[in-house]
VEXBA-219780 format. One line per field, with one value per residue (C-alpha): residue number from 1; residue in three letters; x, y, z. Coordinates in steps of 0.2 Angstrom, whole numbers, plus 5000, padded with zeros to 4 digits. Each point is the difference from the previous one (the first is absolute). Layout:
# residues N
lummar: [NUM ...]
lokol: [Ala ...]
east: [X ...]
north: [Y ...]
up: [Z ...]
***
This chain:
# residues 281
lummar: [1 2 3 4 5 6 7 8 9 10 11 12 13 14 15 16 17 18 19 20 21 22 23 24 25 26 27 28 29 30 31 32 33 34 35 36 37 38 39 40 41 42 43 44 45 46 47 48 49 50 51 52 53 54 55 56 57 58 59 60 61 62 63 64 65 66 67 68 69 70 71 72 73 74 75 76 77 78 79 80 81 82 83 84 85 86 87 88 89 90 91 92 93 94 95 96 97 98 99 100 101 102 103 104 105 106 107 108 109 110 111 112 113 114 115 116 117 118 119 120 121 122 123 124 125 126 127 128 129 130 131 132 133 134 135 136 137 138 139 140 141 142 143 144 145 146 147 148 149 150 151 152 153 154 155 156 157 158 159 160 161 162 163 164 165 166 167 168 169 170 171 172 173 174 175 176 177 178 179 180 181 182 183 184 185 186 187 188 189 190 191 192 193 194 195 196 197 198 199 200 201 202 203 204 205 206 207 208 209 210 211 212 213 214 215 216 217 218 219 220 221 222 223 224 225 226 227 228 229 230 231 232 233 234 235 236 237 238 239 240 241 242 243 244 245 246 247 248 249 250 251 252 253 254 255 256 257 258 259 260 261 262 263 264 265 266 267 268 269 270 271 272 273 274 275 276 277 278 279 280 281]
lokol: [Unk Unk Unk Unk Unk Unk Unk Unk Unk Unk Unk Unk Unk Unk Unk Unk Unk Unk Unk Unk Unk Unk Unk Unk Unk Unk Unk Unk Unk Unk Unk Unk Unk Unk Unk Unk Unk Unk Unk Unk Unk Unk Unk Unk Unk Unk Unk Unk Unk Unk Unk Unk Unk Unk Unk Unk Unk Unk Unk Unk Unk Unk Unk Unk Unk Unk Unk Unk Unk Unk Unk Unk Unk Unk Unk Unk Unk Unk Unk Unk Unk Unk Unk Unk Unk Unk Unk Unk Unk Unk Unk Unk Unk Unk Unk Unk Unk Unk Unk Unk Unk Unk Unk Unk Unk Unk Unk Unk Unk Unk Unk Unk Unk Unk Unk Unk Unk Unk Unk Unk Unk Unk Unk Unk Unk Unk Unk Unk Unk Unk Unk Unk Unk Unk Unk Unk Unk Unk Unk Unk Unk Unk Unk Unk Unk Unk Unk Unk Unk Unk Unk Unk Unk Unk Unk Unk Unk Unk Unk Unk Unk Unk Unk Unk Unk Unk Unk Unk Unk Unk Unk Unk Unk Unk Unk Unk Unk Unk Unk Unk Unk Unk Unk Unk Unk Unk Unk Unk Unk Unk Unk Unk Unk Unk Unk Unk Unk Unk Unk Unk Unk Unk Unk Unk Unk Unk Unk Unk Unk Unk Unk Unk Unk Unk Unk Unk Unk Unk Unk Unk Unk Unk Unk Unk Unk Unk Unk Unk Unk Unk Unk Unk Unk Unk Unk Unk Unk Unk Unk Unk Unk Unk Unk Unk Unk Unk Unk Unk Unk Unk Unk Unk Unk Unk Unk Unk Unk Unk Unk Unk Unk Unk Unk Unk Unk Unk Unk Unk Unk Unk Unk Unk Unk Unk Unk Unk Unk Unk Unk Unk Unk]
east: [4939 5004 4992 5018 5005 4984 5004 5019 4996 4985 5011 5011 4988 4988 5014 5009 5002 5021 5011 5021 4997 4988 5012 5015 4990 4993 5021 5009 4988 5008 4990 5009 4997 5010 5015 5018 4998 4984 5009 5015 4989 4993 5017 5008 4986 5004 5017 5001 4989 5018 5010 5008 4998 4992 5011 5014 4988 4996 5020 5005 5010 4993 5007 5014 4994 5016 5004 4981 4996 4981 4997 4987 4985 5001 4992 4984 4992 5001 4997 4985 4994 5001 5017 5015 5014 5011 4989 4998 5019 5000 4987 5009 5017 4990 4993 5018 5008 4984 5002 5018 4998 4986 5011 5014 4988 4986 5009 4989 4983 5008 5004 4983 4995 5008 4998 4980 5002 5012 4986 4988 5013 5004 4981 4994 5015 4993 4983 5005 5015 4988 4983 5009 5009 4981 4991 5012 4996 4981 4996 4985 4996 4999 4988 4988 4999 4995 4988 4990 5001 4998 4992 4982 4985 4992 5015 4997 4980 4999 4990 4990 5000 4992 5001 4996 5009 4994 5006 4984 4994 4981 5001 5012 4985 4987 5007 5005 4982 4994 5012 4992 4983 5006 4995 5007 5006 5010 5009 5002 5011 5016 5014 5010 5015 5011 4995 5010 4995 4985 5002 5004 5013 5007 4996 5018 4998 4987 5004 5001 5005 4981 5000 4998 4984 4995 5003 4987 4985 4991 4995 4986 5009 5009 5012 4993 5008 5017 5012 5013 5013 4987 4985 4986 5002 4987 5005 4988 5003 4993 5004 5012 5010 5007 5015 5007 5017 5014 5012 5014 5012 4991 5005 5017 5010 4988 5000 5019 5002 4989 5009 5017 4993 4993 5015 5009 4991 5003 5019 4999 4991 5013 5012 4994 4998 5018 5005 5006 4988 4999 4988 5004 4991]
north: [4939 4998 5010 5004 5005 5011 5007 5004 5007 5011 5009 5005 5005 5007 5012 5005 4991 5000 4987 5002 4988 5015 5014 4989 4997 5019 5008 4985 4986 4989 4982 5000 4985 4994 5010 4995 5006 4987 4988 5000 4998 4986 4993 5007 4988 4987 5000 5004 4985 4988 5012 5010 5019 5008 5013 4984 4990 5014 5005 4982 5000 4985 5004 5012 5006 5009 5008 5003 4992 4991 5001 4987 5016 5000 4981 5006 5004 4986 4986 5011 4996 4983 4995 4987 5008 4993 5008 5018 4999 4996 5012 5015 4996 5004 5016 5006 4995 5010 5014 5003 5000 5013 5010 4997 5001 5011 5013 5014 4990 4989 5015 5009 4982 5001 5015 4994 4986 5009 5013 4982 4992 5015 5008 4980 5003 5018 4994 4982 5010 5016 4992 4988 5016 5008 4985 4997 5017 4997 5000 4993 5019 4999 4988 5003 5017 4993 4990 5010 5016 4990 4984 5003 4987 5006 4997 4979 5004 4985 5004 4988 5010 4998 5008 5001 5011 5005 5011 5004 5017 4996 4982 5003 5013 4988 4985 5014 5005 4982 4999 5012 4991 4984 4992 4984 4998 5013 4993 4987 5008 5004 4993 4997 5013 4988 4982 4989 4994 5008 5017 5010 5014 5018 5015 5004 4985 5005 5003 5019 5009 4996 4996 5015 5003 4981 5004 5013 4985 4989 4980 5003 5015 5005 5014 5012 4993 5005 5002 4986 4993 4984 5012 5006 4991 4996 4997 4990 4997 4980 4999 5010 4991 5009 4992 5004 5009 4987 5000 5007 4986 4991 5016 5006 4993 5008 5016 5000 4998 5013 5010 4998 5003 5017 5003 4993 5012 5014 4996 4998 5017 5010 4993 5003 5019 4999 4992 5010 4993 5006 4992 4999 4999]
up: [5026 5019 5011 5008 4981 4999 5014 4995 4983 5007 5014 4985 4988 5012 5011 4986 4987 4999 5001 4999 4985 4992 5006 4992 4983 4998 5002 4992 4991 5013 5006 5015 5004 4984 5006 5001 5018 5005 4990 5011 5017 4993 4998 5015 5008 4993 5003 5017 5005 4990 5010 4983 5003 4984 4996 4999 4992 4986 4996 4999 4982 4989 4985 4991 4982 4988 5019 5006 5014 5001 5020 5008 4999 4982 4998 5012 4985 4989 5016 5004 4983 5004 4992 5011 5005 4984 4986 5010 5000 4982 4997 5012 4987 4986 5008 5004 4983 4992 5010 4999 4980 5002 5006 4988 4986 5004 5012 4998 5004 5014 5010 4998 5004 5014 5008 4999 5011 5012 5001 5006 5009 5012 5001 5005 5015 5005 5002 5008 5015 5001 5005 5012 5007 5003 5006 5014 5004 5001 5018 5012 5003 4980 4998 5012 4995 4981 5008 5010 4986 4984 5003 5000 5003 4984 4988 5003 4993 4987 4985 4988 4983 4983 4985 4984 4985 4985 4982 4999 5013 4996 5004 5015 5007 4997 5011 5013 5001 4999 5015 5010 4997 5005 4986 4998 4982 5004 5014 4991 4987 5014 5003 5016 5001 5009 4991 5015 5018 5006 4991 5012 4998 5010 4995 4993 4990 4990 4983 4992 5017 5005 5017 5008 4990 5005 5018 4999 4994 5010 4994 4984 4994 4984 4995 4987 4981 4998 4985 5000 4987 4996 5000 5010 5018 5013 5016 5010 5018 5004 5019 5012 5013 5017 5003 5020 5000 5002 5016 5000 5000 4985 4990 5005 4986 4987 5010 5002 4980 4999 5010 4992 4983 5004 5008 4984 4989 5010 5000 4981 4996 5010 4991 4982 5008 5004 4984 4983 4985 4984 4988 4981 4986]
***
């Protein structure tokens, strides 16, 4: 990994640990990054630079199917998949002609069909025009403010981790004691937490919501045994690493994501609180 990318993926984890991709994933099981919105971007880009606007580009009819028109958008998914222009046209026929027979045939299921992608299709918009709305009202003020408050020098502490995991309480006590003496062979027994680059990891990385504990330890020490799925875990800390806090302008994208994704959540509570829902059984 790159030590830019390092850096990147520990301002995020280390400040807070959100992302509007996370925010969009716990309220809709959305991969925003898949989304008919980030898709049209993509596209819009690529049609300004041969001068063809995208909403033109996208509405352009290719096809007319039993009255149903098949509109230039609808072949994104098939060329993305790697298909010319001839078969995604082929293959956007067949779609239409299935379609309209589900609906003929299967009425009842189409709709609730239906209705389930609407739900996708509109929530994918909500997130997409919303969190544009609130980063372009993320100021300067905004996120400087974040900096100096939230951004702390001891969040980027790296951390080399070992551990070993047993099912077995009494063995899991004997290597933690044998730790503790320094005793080689049971050294030797852990395992790296992070296996890749040069091990190091933040503290909000570390498995189990145990960085804050890990925080607390200095290099040669280990957290007291605790009860995971796997087992008995030992946490041994190898080396700790104090990285210095990054400038400011190295970080304000991740900062200003942050931002809107806090403010995104917020938005999102408030609005289930306003909202009428009724579970059923």
């Amino acid at each position: 990994m790159s030590t830019a990318n390092y850096k990147r993926k520990t301002v995020v984890s280390a400040i807070a640990g959100a992302t509007i991709l996370i925010t969009a994933t716990i309220y809709f099981g959305l991969n925003l990054l898949g989304t008919a919105a980030a898709t049209d971007t993509r596209k819009f880009a690529a049609n300004a630079a041969a001068g063809v606007s995208g909403s033109d580009a996208a509405s352009k009819v290719i096809a007319v199917v039993d009255g149903a028109e098949i509109t230039e958008a609808e072949l994104t998914p098939f060329m993305n998949a790697g298909l010319d222009k001839a078969i995604a046209v082929d293959r956007a026929i067949n779609k239409v002609i299935a379609a309209n027979n589900a609906e003929r045939m299967y009425r009842q299921i189409a709709r609730r069909a239906v209705q389930s992608n609407r739900n996708d299709v509109l929530a994918n918009v909500f997130v997409s025009q919303r969190s544009a709305e609130m980063r372009s009202g993320v100021t300067d003020a905004d996120i400087k403010a974040f900096y100096q408050d939230r951004v702390k020098t001891e969040d980027f502490t790296a951390f080399r981790l070992r551990f070993f995991v047993s099912v077995d309480a009494k063995e899991a006590q004997e290597v933690f004691d044998a730790i503790g003496r320094g005793d080689k062979d049971a050294l030797a027994k852990l395992a790296f937490v992070r296996r890749d680059g040069d091990h190091y990891m933040g503290a909000a990385e570390v498995p189990y919501g145990l960085g804050a504990a890990v925080k607390k330890l200095k290099a040669g020490e280990r957290l007291q045994p605790v009860t995971v799925r796997e087992g008995i875990l030992i946490l041994y800390v190898d080396d700790v690493k104090v990285n210095p806090k990054p400038a400011l302008e190295k970080v304000r994208a991740e900062i200003t994501d942050l931002i809107v994704a806090e403010r995104f959540n917020a938005d999102m509570k408030a609005r289930r609180v306003a909202s009428k829902i009724e579970l059923r059984g």
